[in-house]
Structure formats: C-alpha cells, structure tokens
N, C-alpha and C positions, 0 to 999 in steps of 0.2 A: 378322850372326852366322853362324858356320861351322856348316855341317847335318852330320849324322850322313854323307851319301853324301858330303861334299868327303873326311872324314876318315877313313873307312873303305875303304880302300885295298888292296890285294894287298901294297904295303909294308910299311902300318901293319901287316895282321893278322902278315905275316911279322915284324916286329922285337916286337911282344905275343908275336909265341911263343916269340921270343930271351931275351925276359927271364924269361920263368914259364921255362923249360928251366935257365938261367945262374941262377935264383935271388936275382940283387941286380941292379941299376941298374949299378952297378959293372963288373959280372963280363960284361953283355951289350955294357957300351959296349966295352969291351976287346975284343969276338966280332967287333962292329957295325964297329972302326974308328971311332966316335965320342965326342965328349967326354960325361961321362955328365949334362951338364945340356944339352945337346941332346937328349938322348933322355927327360929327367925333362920335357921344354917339349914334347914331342910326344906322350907322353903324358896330360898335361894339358889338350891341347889337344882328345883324344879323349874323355876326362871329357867336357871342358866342353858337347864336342858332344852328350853323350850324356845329358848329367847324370847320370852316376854316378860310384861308386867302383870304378875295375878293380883297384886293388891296396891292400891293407892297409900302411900305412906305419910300424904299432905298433912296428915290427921291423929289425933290418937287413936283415931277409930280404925279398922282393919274393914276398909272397905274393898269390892270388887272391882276390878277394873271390865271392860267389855270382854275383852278374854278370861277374864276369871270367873266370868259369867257363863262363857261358853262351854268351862273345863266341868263348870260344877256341872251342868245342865247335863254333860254328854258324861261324867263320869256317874250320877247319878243312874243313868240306862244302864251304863257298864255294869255296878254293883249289882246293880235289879240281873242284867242278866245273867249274873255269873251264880247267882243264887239260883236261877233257873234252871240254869243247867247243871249244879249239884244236886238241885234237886228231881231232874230227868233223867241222873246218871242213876241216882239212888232207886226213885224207881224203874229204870227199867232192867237193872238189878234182877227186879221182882219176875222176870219172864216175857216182860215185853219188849216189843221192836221195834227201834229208837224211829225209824220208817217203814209203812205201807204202801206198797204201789200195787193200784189194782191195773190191769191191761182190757177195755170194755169195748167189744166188739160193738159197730156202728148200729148191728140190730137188735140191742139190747133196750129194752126199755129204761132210759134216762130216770123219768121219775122214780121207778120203783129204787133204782141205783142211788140217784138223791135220799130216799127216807132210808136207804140201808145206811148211808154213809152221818145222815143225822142220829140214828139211832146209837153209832159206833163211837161219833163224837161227844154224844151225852154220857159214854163213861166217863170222861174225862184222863185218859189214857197217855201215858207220856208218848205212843205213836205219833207220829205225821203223817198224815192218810195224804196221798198224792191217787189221782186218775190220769189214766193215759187213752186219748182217742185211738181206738186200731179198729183194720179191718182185714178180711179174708186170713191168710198166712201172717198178716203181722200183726195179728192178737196173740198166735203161739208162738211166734219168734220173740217177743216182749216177755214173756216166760222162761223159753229155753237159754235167752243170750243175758239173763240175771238180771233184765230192767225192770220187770215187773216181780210179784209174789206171789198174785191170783190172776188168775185171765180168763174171764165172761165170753161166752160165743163163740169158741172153737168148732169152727164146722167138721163132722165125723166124729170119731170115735178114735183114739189110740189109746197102744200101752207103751210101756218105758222104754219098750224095745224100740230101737229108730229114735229115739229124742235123749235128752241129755239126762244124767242121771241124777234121780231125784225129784222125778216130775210123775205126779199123782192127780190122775181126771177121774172125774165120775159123769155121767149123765145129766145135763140139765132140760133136753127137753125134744119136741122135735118142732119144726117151723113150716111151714108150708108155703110157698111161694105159685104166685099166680100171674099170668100173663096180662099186664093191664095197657091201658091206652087212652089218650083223650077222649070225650066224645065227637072232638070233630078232626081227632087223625083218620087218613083213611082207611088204617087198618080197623076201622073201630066198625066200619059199614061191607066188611069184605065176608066174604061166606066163609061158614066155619067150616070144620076147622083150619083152622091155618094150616100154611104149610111152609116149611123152610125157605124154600125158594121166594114165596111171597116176601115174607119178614125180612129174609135180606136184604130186600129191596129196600129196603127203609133204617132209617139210621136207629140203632140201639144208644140207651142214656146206661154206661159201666161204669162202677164206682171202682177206683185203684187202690189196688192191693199197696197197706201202708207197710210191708217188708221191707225193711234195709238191705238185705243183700240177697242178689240174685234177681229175676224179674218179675215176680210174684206170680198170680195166677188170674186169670180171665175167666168166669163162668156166664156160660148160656150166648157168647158172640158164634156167629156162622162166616166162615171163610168167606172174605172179601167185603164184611157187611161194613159202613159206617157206623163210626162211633164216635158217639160224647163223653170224656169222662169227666167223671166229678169226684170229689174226694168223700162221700160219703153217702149215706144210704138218703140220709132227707132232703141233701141234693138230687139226688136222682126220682125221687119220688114228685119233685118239684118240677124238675125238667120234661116231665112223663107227663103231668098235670097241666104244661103249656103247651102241651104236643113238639118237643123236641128234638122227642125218640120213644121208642117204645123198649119193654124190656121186663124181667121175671122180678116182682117183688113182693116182701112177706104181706099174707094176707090179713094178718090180724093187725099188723102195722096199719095198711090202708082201708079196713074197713070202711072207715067211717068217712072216707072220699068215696069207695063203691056207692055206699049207702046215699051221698048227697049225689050221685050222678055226677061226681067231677071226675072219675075213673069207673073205665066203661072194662071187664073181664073178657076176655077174649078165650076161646078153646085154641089149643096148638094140637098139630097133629105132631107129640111125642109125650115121652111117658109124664105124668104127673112128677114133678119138683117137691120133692120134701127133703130139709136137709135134719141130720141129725146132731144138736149141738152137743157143747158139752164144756163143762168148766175145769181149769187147771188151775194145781200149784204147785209151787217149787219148796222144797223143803231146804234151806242152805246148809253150806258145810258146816258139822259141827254142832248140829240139833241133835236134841237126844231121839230115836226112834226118829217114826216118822210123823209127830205130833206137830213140830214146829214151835214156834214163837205164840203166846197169850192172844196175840192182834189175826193170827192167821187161823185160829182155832174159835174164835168167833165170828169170822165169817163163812167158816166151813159149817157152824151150829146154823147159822141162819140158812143155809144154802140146803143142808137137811130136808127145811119145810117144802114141802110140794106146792104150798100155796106161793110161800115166794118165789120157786121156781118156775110155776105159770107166769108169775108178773112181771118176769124179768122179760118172758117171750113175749108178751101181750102188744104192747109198744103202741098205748093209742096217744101218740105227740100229736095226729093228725087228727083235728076238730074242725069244728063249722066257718071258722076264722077263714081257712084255707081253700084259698077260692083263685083259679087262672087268672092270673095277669094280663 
C-alpha cells in the first residue's frame, strides 16, 4: 500500500496548488501539460494514501475540501521550507556554521553579549546562534564536551595541555571580587577586618557550579560555614542584598548597589580576590588549521577589541531599580 511520504511529494504539493489556483481538473491539466485523467489518478492516488477527500467533486469546480485546505496550508510551509534549507545548505557551503553555541559564564555582562549577538545577526548568516547559561567549571566543560564553540568567563588561565584537543584560550580580562553585605546584616557593623572564624558564623549566598559531571567546585565557603545556593551570580547578589548570606562578589558587577548603600564592602582578613578570566574555543574535527568556521572567526575579531573585552567584564545589570525586599 502507498504511504502518505511515497505520495507527498514537492511535485505532488506543486500540481494540488495548480489545480485549487486553475479551479477545474481541466483548466490545471491544460497549465500542467497533462491529460486531465492523469492528473484525476494522482490525485487519487493521494486520497487513497491519505484517506481523505482533498477536493469536493459536487461541482465542476475543483473545490477544497477542510482537509484539502489543511494539505495546502501545511504543504505550503513545506515548500517554503525546503527552499530554505537549499538554500542554508548552499550557503554554508560558503565557510559557515550551520550552528553557533556560545557557553557565557554567569559574570559576564549580558548586555554587552546581547549587542554582540545582534550585531552577528545583522549579517544575516546561515548560522544559528544559540547561548548557553554556565557557571564556574561548567563554562569549560560546555567547550571541552563539544556543546558549545566559544566559552566566555573561564576562570584562570590554561593551555591545551590537560583539556581536549583543539581548545584555543586567550585572555579576556581580570575581575575583582569584594566582600560585600547588607547594611543591616551583622557582619556589616563588626570591626574590620573580618576574620574567618567570624564569617563562618554566618551563612554564605554560593552560586553552583553548572558541570555535568563530577561535583564542581565551591570557592570562598569555610569549613562547616552555612550555605545558600543559587543557581547564579544575580541570584546571589540578590540574596546578599536581603541580608541572606554574605559572600565575595565581582566589584564592577555591584558597583552601583555600593554606590546606593544597598551593599555595604567589608575588609577580610585574607588576600584580596582577583580572578583571571579568559575566553575559549573549540576548533572541530576537520577544520582546516586552526581558523575554524566564518561564525567562529567573527567573534574571535570582535573579542580582539579591548574595548569589548572590558564590557563583557563590566556587568552593570545592577541599577537604581534594585532595592531590598
């Protein structure tokens, strides 16, 4: 028996829409170059596949039935898409890569990442830019384990050696992190500098490592201290803002809560926090050198500028809006 896919065809839908446009059996085979009971037997033939009625036959006229209404509508998308995608195969043909996945550590500034990614889709590029939220170890594990093809905010510095092969970092910047607190947690009125034993006392806001496998990594917690986590840096910057917990986070991120007095800096007694970030990509099997794909070589151009590389660090999400609950 003939299935629906033998007879659903880019021809077929094409000569269904010759005859609903021409109006008669008639008038289409005359359009088609055919005799019009070859074209009454291929039609037929699409019924039988389908078990329905595509045209009402009360009539001279070659009218629709409800599902013949449905076939054109949805075979309509098909054609459209299938042009689409000859035409995405052809170009990306041309050097490009049919998918982008960036990996964007949680302290990366958003907006700047927004106008990068508008600016990439004003080529108009047969890529598919896709983003992925990560944090701590599972921004370079979204790299190394082939999900991603760029990865923003890798905390430290490596080289190939120890990671999978085919992974090329360079420096994006350094970040500075600062011990902050509500102004009416207690830690916010205690004599400085801190000191560990103190801080323990009191619950930390840790944002969790998004790694897939293994247990990720915890920075700045002290043995035995309480902890909140949150999945992410603007969570925890929030929970720190209600007096939740207290805990190390990037300065230029929360400026602008120092600045309104809704995060009060505290001194610690341990060394000053500066992390060194740094951005990766994967070059896949099969590239020529180590250039990559059209899509992965403009955003390594834009990554170039020093100015964008500040702005990715900058991260002011945190305005006059934000105010304790």
């Amino acid at each position: 028996m003939t299935s629906p896919r033998d007879v659903l065809t880019p021809d077929s839908l094409s000569m269904l829409h010759a005859i609903e446009k021409a109006g008669s059996f008639a008038a289409a085979a005359r359009t088609l170059g055919v005799v019009p009971s070859a074209l009454t037997y291929r039609v037929r033939q699409i019924e039988d596949a389908l078990d329905v009625l595509l045209f009402d036959r009360s009539s001279r006229q070659a009218k629709l039935t409800a599902a013949g209404h449905e076939l054109m509508r949805e075979g309509e998308r098909l054609l459209a898409d299938m042009d689409a995608i000859a035409n995405r195969v052809k170009r990306v043909a041309t050097g490009w890569e049919s998918q982008f996945t960036l990996a964007v550590d949680g302290i990366i500034d958003r907006t700047t990442v927004m106008e990068l990614c508008e600016a990439f889709l004003a080529l108009n590029a047969p890529t598919r830019l896709k983003l992925r939220d990560e944090t701590l170890t599972g921004t370079l594990e979204a790299l190394t384990s082939g999900q991603a093809d760029l990865a923003l905010g890798i905390a430290g510095s490596f080289s190939e050696n120890g990671t999978a092969t085919g992974i090329h970092s360079h420096a994006l910047g350094q970040m500075r992190f600062v011990f902050a607190v509500a102004p009416h947690h207690p830690l916010a009125q205690a004599p400085e500098p801190l000191s560990d034993a103190l801080i323990g006392q009191h619950r930390a806001v840790a944002v969790a490592d998004s790694v897939q496998r293994g247990a990720g990594v915890t920075i700045g917690l002290l043995p035995g201290q309480d902890v909140f986590t949150v999945s992410d840096m603007s969570s925890k910057i929030q929970a720190q803002v209600r007096g939740l917990g207290v805990g190390f986070v990037p300065e230029l991120m929360v400026q602008p809560l120092i600045d309104q007095g809704v995060l009060v800096v505290r001194e610690v007694d341990r060394p000053q926090r500066v992390a060194q970030l740094s951005y990766a990509w994967r070059i896949p099997d099969g590239s020529e050198g180590e250039r990559g794909g059209r899509a992965l070589q403009w955003w390594l151009k834009q990554l170039k500028s020093t100015a964008t590389r500040a702005a990715l660090l900058v991260n002011p999400r945190f305005n006059s809006s934000t105010r304790k609950v």
